[in-house]
Structures are given as C-alpha cells and as structure tokens.
MOPAC internal coordinates of N, CA, C and O (Angstrom, degrees):
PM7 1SCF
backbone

  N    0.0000 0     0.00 0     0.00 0    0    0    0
  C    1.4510 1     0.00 0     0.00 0    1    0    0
  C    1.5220 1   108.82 1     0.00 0    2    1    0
  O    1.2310 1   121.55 1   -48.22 1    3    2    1
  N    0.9109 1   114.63 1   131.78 1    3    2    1
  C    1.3448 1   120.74 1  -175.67 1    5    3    2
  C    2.0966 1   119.39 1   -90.68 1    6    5    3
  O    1.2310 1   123.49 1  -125.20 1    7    6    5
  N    0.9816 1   110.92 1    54.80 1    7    6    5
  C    1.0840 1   106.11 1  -173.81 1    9    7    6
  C    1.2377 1   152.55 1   -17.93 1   10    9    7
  O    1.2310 1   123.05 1   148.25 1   11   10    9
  N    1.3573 1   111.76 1   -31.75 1   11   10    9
  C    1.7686 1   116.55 1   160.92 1   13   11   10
  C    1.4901 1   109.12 1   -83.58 1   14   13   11
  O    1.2310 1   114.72 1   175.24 1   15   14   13
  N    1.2553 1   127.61 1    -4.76 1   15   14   13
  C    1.4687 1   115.10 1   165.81 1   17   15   14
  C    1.4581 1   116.28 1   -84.39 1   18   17   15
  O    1.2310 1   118.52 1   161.46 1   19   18   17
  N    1.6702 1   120.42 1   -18.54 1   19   18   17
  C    1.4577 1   131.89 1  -156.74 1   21   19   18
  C    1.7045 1    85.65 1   -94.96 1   22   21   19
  O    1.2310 1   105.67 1   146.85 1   23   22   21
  N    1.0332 1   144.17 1   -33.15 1   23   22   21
  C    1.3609 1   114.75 1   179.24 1   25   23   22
  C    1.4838 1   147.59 1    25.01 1   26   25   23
  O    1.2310 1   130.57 1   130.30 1   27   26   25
  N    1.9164 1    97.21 1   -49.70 1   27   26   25
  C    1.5370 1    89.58 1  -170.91 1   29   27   26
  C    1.5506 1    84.04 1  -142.31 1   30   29   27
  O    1.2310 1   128.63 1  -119.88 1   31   30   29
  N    1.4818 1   100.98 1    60.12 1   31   30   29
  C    1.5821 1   142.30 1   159.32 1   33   31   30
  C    1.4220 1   111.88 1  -105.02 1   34   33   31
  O    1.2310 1   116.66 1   -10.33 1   35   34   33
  N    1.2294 1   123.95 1   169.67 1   35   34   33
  C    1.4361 1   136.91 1   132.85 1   37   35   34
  C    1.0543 1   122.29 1   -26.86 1   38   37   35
  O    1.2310 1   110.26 1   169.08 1   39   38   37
  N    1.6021 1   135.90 1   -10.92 1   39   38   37
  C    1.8390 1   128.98 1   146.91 1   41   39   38
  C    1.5654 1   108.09 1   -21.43 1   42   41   39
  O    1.2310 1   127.75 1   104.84 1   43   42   41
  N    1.2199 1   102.69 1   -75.16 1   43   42   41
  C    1.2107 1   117.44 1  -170.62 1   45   43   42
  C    2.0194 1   125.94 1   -22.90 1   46   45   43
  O    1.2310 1   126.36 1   135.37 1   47   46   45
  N    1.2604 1   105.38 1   -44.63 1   47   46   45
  C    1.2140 1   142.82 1   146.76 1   49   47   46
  C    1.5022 1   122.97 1   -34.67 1   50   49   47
  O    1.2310 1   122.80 1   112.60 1   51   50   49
  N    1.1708 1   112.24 1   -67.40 1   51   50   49
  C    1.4569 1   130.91 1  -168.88 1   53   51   50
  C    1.4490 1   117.11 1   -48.36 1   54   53   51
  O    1.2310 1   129.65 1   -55.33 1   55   54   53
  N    1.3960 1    99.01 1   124.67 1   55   54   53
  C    2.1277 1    95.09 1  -171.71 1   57   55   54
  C    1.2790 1    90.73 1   -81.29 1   58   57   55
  O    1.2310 1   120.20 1   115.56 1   59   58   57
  N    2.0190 1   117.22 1   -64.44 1   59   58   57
  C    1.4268 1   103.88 1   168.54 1   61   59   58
  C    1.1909 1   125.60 1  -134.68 1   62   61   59
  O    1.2310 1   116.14 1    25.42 1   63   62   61
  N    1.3902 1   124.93 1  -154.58 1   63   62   61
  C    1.5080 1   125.30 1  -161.30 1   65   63   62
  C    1.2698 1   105.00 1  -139.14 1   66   65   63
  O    1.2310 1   102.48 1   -83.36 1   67   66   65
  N    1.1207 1   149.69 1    96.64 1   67   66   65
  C    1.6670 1   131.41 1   127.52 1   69   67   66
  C    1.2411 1   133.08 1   -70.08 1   70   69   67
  O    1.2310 1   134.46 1   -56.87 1   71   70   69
  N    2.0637 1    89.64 1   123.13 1   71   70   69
  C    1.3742 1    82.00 1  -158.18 1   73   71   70
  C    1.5332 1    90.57 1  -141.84 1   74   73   71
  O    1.2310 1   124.05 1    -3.97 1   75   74   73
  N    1.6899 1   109.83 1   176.03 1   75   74   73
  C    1.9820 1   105.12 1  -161.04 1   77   75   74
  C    1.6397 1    78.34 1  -125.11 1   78   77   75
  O    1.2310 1   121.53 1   130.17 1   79   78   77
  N    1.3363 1   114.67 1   -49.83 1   79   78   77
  C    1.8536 1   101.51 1  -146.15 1   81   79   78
  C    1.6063 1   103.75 1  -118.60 1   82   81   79
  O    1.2310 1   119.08 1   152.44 1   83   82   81
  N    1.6692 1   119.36 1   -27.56 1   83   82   81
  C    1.2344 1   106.85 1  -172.54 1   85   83   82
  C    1.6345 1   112.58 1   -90.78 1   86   85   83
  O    1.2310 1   122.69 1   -12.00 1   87   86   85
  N    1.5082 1   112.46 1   168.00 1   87   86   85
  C    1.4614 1   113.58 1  -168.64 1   89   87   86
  C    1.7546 1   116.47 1   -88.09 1   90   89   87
  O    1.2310 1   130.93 1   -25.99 1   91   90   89
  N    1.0307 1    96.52 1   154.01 1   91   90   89
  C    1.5297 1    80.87 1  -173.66 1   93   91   90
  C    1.6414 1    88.96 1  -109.88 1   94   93   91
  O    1.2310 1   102.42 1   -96.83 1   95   94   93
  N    1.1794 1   149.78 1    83.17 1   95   94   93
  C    1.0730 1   164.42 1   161.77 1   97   95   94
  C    2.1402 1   121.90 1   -36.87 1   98   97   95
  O    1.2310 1   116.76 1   -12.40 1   99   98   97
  N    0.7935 1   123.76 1   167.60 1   99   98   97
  C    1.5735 1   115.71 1   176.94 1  101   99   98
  C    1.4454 1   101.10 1   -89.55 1  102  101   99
  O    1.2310 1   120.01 1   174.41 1  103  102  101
  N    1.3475 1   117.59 1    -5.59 1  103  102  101
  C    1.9564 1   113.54 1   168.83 1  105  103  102
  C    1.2580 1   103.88 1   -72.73 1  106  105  103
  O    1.2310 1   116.30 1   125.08 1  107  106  105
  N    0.9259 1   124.63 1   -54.92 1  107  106  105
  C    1.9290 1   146.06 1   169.31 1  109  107  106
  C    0.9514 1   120.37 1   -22.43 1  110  109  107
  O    1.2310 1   124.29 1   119.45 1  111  110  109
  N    1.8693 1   109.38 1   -60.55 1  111  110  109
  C    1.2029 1   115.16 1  -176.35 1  113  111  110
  C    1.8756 1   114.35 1   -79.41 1  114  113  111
  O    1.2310 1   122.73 1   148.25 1  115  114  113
  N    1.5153 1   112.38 1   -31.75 1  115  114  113
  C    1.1858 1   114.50 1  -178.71 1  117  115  114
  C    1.5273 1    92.37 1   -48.10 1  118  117  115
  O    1.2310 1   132.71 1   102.39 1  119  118  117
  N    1.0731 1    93.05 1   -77.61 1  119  118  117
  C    2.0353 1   102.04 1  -164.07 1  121  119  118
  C    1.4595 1   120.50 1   -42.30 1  122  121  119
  O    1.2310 1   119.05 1   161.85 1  123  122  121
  N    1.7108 1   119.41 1   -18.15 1  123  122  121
  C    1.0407 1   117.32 1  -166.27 1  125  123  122
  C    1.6359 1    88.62 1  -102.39 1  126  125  123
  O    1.2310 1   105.09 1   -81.79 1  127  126  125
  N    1.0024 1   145.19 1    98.21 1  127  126  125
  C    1.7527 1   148.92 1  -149.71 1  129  127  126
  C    1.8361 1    89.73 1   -96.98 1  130  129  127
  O    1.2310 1   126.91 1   132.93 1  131  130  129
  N    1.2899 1   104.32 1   -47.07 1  131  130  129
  C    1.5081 1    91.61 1  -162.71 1  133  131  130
  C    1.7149 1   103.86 1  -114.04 1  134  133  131
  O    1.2310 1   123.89 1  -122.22 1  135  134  133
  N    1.5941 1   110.15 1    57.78 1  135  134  133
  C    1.7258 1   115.36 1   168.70 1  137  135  134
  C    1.5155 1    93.24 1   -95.44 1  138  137  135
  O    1.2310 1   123.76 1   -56.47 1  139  138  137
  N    0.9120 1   110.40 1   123.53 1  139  138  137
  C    1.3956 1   135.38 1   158.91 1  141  139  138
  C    1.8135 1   111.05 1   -80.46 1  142  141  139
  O    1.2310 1   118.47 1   138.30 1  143  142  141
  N    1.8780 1   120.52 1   -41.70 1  143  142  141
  C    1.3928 1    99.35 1  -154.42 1  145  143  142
  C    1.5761 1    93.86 1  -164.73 1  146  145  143
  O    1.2310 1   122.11 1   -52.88 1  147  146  145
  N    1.1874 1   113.56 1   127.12 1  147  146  145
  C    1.4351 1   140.33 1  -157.47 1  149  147  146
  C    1.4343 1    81.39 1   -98.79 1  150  149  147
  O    1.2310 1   108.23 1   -42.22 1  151  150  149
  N    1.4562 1   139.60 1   137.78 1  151  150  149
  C    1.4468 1   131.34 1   122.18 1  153  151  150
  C    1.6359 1   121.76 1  -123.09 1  154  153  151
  O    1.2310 1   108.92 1   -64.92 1  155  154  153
  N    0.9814 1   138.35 1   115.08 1  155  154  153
  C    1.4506 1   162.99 1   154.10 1  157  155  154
  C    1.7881 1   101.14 1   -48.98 1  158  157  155
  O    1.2310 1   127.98 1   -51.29 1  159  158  157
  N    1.2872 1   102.24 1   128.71 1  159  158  157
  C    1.4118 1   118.95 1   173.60 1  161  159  158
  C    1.5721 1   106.35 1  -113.50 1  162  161  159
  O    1.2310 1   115.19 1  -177.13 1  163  162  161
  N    1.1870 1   126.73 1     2.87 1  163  162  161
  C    1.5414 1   138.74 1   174.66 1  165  163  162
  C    1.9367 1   100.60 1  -106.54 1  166  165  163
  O    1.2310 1   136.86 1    -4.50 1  167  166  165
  N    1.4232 1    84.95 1   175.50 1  167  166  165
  C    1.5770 1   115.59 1   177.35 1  169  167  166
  C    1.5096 1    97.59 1   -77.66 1  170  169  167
  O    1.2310 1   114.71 1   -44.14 1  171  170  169
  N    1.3643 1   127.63 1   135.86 1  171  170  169
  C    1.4611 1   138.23 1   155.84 1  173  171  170
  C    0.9633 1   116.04 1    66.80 1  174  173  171
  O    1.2310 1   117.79 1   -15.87 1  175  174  173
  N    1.6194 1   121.81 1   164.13 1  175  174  173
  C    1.3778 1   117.94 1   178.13 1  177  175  174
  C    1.8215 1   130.11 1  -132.79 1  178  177  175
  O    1.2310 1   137.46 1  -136.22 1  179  178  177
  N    1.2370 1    83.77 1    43.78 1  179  178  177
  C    1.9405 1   121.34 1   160.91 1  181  179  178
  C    1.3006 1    96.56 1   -23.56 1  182  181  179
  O    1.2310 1   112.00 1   140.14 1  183  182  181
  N    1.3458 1   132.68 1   -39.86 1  183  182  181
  C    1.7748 1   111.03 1  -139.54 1  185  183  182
  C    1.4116 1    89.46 1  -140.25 1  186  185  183
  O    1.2310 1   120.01 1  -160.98 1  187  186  185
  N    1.8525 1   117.59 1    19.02 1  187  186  185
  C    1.5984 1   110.85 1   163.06 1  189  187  186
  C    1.7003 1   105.77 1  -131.71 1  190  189  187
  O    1.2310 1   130.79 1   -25.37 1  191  190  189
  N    1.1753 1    96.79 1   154.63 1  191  190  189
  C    1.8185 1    96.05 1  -145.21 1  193  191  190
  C    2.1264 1    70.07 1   -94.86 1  194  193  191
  O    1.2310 1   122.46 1   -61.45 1  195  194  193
  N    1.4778 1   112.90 1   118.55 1  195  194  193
  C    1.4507 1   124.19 1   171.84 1  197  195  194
  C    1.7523 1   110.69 1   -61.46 1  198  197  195
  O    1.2310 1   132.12 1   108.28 1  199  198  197
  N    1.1836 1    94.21 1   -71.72 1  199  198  197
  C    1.2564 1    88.05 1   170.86 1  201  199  198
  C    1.1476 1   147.10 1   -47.31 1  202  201  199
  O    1.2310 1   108.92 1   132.57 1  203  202  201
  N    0.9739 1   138.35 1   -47.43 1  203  202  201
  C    1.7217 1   159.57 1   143.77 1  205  203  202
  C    1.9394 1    98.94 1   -24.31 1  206  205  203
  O    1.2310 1   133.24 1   130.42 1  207  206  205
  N    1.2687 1    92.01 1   -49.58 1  207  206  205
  C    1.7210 1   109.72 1  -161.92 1  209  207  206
  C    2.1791 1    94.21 1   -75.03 1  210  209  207
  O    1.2310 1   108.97 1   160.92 1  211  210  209
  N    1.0978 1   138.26 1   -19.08 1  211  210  209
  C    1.4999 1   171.70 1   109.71 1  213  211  210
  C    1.2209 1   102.79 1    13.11 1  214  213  211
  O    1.2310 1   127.19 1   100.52 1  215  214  213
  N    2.0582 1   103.76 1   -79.48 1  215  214  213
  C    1.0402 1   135.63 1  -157.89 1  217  215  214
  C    1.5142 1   119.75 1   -65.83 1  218  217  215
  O    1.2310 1   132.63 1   145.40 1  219  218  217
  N    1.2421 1    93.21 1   -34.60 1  219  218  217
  C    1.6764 1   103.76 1  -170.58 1  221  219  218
  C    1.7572 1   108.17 1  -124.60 1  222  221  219
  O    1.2310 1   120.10 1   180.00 1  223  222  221

C-alpha cells in the first residue's frame, strides 16, 4: 500500500504503521490524526519527515 497516495483511505484511522519503503510524509501524518507510532524495520529515517512526525 502505498501510503501517501491512500490519504482519503483508512490512513486516517491508523494508530500505527510499520513500514520498510514508503514515506511517511507531513501529508500522512496530518491525515493520519490518531498515529500514535511509526516503526521502521530498515536502517534510518530518510523517508519520514522527523519533524512534522515532532509536530503532531
């Protein structure tokens, strides 16, 4: 599933995400209101916007 395309999906919903390749972007997080918890099964976190992820 590609997550920044699902938007006005069940994101919205989502407490959290494990995820390897897609980004978790500050669109993501707006829409996803009730993520509580990012976990990454890879090295680093290149492809999740920190700040944004901070913010909300």
């Amino acid at each position: 599933m590609n997550i920044a395309g699902a938007l006005d999906d069940p994101v919205c919903a989502l407490m959290s995400v494990a995820n390897r390749q897609n980004p978790v972007t500050r669109d993501v997080l707006m829409a996803a209101k009730n993520l509580r918890i990012i976990s990454k099964y890879t090295i680093g976190v290149d492809d999740i916007d920190v700040e944004a992820a901070t913010e909300y």
